[in-house]
N, C-alpha and C positions, 0 to 999 in steps of 0.2 A: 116028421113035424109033431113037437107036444100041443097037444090040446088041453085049454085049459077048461074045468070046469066050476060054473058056482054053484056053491052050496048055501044054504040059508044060515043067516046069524047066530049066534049061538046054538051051534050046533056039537055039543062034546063028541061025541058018537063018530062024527067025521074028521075035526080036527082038536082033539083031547090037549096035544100040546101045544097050542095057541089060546086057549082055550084057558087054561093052565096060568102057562105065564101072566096071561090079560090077570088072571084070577090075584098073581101073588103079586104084580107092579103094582093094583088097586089096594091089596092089603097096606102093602109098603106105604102106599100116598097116603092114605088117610091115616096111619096111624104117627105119619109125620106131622103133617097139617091139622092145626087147630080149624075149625071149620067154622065161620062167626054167623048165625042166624038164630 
C-alpha cells in the first residue's frame, strides 16, 4: 500500500515541478488578462 504524504505549500525543494508549472500557467493568465483596478 502507497502512503501518502503532505508536505507544506510552496514548497520547490519537494515538489519543483508543480511548483513550476503553477509558476508558468500564472505567467500565462496575467499576461493574457487585462486586470481592471
Amino acid at each position: 500500500m502507497n502512503s501518502h504524504k503532505l508536505i507544506r505549500p510552496r514548497t520547490p525543494r519537494h515538489n519543483s515541478k508543480v511548483e513550476r508549472r503553477h509558476r508558468k500557467d500564472q505567467e500565462r493568465f496575467y499576461n493574457q488578462v487585462k486586470l481592471i483596478g
